[in-house]
PDB file of N, CA, C and O in Angstrom:
ATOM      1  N   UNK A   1       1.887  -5.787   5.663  1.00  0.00           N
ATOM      2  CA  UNK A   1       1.666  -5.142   4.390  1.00  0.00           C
ATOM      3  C   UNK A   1       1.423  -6.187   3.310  1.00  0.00           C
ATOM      4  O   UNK A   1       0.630  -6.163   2.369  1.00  0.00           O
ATOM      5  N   UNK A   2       2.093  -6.886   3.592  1.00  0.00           N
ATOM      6  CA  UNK A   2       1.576  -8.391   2.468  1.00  0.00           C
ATOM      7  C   UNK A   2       0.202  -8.769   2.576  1.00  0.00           C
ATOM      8  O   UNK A   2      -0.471  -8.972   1.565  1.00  0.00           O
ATOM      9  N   UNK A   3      -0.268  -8.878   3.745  1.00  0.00           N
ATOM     10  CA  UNK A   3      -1.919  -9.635   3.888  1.00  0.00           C
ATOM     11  C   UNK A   3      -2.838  -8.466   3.025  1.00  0.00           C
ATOM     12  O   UNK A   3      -3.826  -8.562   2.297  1.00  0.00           O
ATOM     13  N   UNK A   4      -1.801  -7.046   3.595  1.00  0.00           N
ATOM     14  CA  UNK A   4      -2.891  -5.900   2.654  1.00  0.00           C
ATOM     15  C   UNK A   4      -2.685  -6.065   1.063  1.00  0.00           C
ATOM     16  O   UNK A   4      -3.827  -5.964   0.617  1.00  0.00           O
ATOM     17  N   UNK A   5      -2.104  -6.199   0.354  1.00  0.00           N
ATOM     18  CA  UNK A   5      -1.381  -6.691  -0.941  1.00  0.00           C
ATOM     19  C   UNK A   5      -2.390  -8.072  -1.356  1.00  0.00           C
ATOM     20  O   UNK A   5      -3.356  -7.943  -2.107  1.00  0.00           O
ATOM     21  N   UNK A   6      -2.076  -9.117  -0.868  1.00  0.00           N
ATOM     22  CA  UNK A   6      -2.698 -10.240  -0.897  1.00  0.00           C
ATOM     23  C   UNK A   6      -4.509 -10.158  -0.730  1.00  0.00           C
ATOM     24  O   UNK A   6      -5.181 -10.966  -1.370  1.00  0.00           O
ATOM     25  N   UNK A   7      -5.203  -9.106   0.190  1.00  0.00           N
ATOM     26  CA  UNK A   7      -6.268  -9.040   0.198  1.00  0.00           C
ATOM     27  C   UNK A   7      -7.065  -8.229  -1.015  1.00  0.00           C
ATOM     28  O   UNK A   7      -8.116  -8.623  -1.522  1.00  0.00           O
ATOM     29  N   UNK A   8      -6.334  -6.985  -1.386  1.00  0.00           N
ATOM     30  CA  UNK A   8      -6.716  -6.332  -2.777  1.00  0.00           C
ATOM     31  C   UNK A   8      -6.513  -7.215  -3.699  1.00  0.00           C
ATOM     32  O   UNK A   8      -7.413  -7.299  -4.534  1.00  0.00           O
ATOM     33  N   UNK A   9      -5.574  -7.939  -3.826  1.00  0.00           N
ATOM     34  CA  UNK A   9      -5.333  -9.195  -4.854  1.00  0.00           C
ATOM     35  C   UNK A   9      -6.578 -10.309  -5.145  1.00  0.00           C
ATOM     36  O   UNK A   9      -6.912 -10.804  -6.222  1.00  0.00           O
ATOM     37  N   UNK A  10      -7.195 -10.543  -3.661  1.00  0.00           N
ATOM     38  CA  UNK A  10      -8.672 -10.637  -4.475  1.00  0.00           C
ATOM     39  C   UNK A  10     -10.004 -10.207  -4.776  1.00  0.00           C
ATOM     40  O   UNK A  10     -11.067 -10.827  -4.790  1.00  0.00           O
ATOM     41  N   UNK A  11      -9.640  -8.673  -5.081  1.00  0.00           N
ATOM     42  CA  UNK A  11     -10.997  -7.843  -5.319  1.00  0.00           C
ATOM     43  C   UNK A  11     -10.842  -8.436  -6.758  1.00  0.00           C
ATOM     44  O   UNK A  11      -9.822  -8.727  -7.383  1.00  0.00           O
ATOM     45  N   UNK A  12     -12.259  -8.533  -7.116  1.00  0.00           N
ATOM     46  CA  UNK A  12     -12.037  -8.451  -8.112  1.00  0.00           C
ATOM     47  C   UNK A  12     -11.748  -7.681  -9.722  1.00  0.00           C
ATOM     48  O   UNK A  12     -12.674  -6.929 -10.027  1.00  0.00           O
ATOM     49  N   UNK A  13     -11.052  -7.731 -10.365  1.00  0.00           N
ATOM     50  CA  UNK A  13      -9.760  -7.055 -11.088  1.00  0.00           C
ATOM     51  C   UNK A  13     -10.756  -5.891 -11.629  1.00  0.00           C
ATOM     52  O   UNK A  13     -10.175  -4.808 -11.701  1.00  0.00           O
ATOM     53  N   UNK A  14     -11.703  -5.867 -11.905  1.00  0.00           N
ATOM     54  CA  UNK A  14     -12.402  -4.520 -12.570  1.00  0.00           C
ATOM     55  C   UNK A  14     -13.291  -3.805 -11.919  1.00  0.00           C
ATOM     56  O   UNK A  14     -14.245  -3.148 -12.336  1.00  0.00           O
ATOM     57  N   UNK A  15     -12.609  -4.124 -10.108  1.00  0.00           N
ATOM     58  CA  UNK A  15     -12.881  -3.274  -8.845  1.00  0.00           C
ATOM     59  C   UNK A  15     -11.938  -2.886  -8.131  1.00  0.00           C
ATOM     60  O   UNK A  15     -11.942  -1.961  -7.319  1.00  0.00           O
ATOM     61  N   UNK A  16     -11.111  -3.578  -8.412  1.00  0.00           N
ATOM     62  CA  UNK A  16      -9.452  -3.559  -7.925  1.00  0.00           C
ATOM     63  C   UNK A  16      -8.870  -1.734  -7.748  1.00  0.00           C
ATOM     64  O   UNK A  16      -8.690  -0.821  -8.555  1.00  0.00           O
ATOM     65  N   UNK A  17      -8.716  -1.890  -6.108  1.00  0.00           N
ATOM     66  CA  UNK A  17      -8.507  -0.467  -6.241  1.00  0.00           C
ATOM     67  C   UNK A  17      -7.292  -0.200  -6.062  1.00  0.00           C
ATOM     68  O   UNK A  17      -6.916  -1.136  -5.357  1.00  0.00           O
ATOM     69  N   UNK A  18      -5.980   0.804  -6.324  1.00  0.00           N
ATOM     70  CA  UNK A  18      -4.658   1.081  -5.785  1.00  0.00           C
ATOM     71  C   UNK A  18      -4.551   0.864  -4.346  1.00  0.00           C
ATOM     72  O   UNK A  18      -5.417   1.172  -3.527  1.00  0.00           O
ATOM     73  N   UNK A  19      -3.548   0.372  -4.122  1.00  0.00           N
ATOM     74  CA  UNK A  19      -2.680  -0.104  -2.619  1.00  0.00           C
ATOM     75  C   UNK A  19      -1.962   1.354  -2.908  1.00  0.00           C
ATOM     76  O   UNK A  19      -1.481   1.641  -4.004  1.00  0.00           O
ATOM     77  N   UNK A  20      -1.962   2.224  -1.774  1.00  0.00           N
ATOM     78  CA  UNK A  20      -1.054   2.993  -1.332  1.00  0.00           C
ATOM     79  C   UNK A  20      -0.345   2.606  -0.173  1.00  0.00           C
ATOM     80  O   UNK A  20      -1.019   1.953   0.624  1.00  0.00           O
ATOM     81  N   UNK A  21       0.837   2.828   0.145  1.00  0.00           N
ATOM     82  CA  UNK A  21       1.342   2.378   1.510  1.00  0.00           C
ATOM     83  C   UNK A  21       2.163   3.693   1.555  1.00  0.00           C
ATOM     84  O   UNK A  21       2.792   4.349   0.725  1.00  0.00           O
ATOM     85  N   UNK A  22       1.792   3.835   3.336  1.00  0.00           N
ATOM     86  CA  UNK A  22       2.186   5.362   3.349  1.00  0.00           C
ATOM     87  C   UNK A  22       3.176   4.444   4.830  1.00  0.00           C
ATOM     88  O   UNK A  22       3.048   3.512   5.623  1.00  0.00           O
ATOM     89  N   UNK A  23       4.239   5.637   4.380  1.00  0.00           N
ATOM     90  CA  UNK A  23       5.390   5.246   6.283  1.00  0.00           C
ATOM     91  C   UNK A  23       6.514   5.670   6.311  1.00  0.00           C
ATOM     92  O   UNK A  23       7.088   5.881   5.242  1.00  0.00           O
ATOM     93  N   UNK A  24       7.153   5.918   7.533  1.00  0.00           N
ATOM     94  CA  UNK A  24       7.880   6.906   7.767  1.00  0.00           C
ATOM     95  C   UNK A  24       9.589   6.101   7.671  1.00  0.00           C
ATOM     96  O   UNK A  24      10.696   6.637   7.730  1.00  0.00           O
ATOM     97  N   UNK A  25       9.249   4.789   7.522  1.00  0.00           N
ATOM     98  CA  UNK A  25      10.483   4.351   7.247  1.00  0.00           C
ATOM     99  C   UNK A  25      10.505   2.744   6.378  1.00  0.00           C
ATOM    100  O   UNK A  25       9.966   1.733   6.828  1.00  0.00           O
ATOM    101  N   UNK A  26      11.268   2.821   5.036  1.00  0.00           N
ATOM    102  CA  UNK A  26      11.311   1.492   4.587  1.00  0.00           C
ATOM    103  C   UNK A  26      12.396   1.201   4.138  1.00  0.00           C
ATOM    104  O   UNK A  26      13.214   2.092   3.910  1.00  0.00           O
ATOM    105  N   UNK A  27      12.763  -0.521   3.823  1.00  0.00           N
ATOM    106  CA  UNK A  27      14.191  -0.612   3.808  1.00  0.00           C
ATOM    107  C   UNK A  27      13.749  -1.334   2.412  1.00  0.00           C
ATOM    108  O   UNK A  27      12.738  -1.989   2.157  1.00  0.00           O
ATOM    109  N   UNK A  28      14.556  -1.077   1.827  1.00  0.00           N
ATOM    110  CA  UNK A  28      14.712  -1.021  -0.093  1.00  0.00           C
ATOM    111  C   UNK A  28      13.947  -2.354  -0.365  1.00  0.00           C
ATOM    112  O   UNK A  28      12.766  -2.544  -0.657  1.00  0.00           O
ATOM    113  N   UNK A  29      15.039  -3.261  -0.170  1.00  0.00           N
ATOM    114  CA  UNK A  29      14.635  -4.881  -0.148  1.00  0.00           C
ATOM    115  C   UNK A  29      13.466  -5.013  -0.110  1.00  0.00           C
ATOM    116  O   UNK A  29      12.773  -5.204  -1.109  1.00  0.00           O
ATOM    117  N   UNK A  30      12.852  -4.898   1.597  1.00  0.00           N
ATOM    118  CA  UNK A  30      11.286  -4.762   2.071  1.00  0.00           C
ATOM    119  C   UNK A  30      10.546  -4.334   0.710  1.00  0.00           C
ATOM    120  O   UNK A  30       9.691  -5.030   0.161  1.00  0.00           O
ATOM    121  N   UNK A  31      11.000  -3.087   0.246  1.00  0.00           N
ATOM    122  CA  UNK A  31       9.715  -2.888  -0.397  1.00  0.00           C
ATOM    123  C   UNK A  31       9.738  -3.794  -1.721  1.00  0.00           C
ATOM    124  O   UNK A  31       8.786  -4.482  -2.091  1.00  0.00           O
ATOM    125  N   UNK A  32      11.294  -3.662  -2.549  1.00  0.00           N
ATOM    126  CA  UNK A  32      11.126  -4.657  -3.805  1.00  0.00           C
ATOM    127  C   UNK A  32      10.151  -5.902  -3.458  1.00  0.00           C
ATOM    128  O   UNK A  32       9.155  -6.190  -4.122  1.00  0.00           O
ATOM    129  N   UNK A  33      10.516  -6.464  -2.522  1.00  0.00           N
ATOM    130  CA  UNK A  33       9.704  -7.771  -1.894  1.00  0.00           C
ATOM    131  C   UNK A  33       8.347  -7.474  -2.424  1.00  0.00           C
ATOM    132  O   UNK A  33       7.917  -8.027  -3.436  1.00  0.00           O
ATOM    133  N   UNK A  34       7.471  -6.334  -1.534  1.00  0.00           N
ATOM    134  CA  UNK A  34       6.544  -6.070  -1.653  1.00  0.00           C
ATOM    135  C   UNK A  34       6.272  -5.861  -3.318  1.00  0.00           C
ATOM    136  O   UNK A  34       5.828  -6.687  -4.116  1.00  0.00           O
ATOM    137  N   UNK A  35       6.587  -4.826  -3.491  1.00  0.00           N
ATOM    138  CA  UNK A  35       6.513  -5.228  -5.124  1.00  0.00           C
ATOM    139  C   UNK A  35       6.212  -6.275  -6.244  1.00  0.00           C
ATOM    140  O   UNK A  35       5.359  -6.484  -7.107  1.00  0.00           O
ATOM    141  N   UNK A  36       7.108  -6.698  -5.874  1.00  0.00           N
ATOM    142  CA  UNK A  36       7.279  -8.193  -6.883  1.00  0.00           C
ATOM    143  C   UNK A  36       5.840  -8.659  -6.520  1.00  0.00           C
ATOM    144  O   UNK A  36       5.107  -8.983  -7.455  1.00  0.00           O
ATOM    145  N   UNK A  37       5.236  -8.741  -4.885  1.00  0.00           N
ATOM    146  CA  UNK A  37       3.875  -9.423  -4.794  1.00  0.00           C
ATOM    147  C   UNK A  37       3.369  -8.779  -5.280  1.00  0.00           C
ATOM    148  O   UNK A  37       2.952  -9.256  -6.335  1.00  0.00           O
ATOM    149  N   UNK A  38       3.022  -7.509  -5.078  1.00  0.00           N
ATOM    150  CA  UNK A  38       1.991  -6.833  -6.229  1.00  0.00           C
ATOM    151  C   UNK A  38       1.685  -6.812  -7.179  1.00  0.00           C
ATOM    152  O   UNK A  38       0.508  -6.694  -7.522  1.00  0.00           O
ATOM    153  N   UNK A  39       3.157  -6.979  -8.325  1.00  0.00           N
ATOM    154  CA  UNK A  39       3.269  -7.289  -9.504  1.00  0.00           C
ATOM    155  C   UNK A  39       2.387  -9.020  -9.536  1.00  0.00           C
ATOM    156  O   UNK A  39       1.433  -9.334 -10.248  1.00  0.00           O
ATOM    157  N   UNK A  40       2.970  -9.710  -8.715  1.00  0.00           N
ATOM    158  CA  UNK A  40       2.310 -10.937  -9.299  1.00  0.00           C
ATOM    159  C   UNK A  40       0.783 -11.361  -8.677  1.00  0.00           C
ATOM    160  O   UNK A  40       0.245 -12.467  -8.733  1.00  0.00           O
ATOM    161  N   UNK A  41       0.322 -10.240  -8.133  1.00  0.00           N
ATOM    162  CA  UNK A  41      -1.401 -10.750  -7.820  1.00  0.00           C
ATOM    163  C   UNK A  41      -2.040  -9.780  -8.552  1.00  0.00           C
ATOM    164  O   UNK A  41      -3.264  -9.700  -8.451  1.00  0.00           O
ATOM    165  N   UNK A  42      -1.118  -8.626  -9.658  1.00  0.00           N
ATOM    166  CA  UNK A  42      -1.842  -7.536 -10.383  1.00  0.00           C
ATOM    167  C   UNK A  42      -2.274  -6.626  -9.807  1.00  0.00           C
ATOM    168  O   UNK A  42      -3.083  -5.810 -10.248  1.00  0.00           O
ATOM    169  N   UNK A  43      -1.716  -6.655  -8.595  1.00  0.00           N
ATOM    170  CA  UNK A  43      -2.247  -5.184  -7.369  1.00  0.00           C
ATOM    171  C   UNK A  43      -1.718  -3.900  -7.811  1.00  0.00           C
ATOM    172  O   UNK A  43      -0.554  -4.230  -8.037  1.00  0.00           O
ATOM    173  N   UNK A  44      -1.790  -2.608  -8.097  1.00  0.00           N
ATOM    174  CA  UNK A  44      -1.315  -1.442  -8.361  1.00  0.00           C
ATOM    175  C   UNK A  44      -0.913  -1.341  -7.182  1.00  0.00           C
ATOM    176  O   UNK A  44      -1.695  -1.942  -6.445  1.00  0.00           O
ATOM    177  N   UNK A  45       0.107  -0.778  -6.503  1.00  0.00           N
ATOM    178  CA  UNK A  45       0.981  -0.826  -5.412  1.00  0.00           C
ATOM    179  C   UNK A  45       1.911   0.699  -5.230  1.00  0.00           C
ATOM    180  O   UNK A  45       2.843   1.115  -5.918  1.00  0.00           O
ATOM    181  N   UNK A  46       1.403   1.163  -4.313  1.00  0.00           N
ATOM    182  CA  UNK A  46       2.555   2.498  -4.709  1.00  0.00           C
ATOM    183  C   UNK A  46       2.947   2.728  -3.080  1.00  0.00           C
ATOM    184  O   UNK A  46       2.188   3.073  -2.174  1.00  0.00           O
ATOM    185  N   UNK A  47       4.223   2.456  -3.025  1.00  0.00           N
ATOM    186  CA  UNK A  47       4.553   2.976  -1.918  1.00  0.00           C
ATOM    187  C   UNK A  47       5.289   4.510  -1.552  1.00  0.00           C
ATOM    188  O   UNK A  47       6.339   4.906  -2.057  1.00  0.00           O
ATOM    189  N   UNK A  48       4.380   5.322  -0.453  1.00  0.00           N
ATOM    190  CA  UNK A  48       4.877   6.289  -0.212  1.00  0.00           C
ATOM    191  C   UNK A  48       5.916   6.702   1.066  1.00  0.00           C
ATOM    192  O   UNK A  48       5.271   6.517   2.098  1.00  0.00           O
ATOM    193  N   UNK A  49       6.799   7.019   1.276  1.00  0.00           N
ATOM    194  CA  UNK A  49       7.694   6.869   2.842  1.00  0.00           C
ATOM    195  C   UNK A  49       8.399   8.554   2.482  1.00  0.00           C
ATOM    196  O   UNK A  49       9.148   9.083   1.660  1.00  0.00           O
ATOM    197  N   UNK A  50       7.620   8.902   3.650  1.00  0.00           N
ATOM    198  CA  UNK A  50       8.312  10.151   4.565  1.00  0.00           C
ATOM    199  C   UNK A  50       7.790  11.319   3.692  1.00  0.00           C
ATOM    200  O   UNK A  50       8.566  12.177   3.272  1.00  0.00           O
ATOM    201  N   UNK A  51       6.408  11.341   3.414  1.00  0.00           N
ATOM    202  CA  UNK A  51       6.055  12.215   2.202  1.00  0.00           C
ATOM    203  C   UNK A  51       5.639  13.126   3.491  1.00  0.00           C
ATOM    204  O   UNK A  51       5.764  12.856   4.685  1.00  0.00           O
ATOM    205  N   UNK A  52       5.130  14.234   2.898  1.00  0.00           N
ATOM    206  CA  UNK A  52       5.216  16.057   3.826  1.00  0.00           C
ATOM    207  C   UNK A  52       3.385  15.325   3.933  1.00  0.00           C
ATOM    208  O   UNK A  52       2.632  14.656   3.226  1.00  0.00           O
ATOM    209  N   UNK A  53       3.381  16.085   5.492  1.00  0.00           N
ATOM    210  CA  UNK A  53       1.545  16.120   5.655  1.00  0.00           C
ATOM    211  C   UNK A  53       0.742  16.539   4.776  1.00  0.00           C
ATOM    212  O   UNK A  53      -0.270  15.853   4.636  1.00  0.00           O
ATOM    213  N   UNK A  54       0.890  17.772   3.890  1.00  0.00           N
ATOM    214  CA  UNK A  54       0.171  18.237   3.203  1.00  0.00           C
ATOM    215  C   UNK A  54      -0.053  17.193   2.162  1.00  0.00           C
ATOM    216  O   UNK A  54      -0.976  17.576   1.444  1.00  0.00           O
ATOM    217  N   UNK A  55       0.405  16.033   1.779  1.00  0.00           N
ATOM    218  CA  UNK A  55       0.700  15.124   1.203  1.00  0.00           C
ATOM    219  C   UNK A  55      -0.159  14.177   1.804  1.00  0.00           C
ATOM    220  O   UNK A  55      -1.113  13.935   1.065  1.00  0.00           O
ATOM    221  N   UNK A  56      -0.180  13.503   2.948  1.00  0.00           N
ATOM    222  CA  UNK A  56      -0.480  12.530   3.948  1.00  0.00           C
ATOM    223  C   UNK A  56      -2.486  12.347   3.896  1.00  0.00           C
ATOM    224  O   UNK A  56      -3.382  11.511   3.781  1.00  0.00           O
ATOM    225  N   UNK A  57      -2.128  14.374   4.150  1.00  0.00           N
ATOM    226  CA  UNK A  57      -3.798  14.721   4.295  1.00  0.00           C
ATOM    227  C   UNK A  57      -4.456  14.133   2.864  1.00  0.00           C
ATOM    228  O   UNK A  57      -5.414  13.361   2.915  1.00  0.00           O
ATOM    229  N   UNK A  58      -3.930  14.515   1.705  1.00  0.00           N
ATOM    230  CA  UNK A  58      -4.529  14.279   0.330  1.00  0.00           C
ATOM    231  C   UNK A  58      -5.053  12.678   0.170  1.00  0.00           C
ATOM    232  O   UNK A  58      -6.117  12.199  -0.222  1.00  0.00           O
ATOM    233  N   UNK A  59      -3.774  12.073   0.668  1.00  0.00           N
ATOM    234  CA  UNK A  59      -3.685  10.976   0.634  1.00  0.00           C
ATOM    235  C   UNK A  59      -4.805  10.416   1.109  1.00  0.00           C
ATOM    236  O   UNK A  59      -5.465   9.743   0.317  1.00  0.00           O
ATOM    237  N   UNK A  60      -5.353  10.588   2.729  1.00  0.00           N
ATOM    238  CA  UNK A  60      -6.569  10.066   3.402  1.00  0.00           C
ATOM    239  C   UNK A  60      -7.522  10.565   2.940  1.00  0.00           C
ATOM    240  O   UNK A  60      -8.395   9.739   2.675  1.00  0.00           O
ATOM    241  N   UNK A  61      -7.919  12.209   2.570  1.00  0.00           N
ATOM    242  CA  UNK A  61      -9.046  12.510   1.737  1.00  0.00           C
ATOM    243  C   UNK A  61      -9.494  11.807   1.019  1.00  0.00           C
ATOM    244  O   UNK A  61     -10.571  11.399   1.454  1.00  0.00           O
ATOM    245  N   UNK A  62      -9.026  11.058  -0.735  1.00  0.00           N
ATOM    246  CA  UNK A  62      -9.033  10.820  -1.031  1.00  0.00           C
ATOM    247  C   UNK A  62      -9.107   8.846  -1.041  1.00  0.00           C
ATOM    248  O   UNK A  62      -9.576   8.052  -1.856  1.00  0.00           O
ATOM    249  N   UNK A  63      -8.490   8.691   0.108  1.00  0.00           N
ATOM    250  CA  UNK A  63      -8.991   6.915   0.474  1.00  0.00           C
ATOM    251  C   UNK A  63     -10.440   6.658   0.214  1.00  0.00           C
ATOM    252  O   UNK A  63     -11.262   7.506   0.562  1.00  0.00           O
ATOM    253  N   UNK A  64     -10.757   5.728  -0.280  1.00  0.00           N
ATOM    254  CA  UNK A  64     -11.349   4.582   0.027  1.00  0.00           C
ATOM    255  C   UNK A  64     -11.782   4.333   0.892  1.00  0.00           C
ATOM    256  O   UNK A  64     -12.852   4.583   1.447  1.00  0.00           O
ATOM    257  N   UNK A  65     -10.716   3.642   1.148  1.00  0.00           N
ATOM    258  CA  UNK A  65     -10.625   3.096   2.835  1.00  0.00           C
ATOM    259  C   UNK A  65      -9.077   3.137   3.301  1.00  0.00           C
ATOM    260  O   UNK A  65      -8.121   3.438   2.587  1.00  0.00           O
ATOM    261  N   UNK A  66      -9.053   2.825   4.446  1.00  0.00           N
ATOM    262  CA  UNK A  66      -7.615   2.613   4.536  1.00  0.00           C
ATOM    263  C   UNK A  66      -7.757   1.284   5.412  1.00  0.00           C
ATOM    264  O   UNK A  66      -8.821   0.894   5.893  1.00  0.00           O
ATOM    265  N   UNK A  67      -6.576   0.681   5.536  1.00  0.00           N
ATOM    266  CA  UNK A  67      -6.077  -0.301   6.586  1.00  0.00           C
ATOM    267  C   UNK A  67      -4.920  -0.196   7.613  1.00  0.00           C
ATOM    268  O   UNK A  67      -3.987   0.492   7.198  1.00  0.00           O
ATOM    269  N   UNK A  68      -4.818  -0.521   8.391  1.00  0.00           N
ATOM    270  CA  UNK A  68      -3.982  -0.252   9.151  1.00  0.00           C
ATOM    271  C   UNK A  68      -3.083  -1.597   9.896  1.00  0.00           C
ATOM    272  O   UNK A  68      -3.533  -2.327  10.780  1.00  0.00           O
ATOM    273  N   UNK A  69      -1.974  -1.670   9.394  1.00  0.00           N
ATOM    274  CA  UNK A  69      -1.107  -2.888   9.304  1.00  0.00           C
ATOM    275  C   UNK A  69      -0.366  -2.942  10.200  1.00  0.00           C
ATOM    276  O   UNK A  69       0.700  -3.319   9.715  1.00  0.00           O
ATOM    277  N   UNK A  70      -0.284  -2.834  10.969  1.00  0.00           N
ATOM    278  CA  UNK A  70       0.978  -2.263  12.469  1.00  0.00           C
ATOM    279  C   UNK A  70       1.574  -3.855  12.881  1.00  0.00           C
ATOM    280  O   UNK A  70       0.905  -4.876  13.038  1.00  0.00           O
ATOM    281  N   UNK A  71       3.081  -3.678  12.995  1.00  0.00           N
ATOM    282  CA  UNK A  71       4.022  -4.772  12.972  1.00  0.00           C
ATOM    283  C   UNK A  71       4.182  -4.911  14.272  1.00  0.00           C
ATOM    284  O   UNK A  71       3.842  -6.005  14.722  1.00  0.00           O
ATOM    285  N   UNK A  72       4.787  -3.779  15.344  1.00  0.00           N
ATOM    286  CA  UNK A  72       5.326  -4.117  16.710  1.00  0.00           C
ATOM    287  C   UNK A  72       3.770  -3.170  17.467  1.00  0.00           C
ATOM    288  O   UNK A  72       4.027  -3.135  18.670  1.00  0.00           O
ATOM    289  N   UNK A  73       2.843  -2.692  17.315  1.00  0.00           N
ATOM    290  CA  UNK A  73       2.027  -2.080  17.692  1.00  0.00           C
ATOM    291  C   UNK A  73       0.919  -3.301  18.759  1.00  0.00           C
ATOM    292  O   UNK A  73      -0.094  -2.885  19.320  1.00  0.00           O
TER     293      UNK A  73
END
């Protein structure tokens, strides 16, 4: 999730699109972490965890694009 953070970090800023992060489980810390990077490369950053499908669906409609960051996958 950082490389995704770090890679919007260099669009450039008046193309710069929101980081959503969608997932079914995060641990507090993890995300402040994440945060703080966002905050300091100017990334809009919103993390979402354990939101309802009807939610999920909006979410991908509405992408961009997405990325897909998988840790133990």
């Amino acid at each position: 999730i950082e490389l995704a953070i770090e890679a919007v970090g260099h669009v450039p800023a008046e193309r710069r699109p929101e980081l959503q992060w969608v997932g079914n489980f995060a641990d507090r810390l993890y995300v402040e972490k994440l945060q703080r990077l966002a905050e300091r490369l100017q990334v809009r950053f919103t993390p979402k965890v354990l939101i309802p499908d009807s939610e999920l669906i909006r979410v991908l409609q509405t992408a961009a694009a997405m990325i897909y960051t998988p840790l133990l996958e």
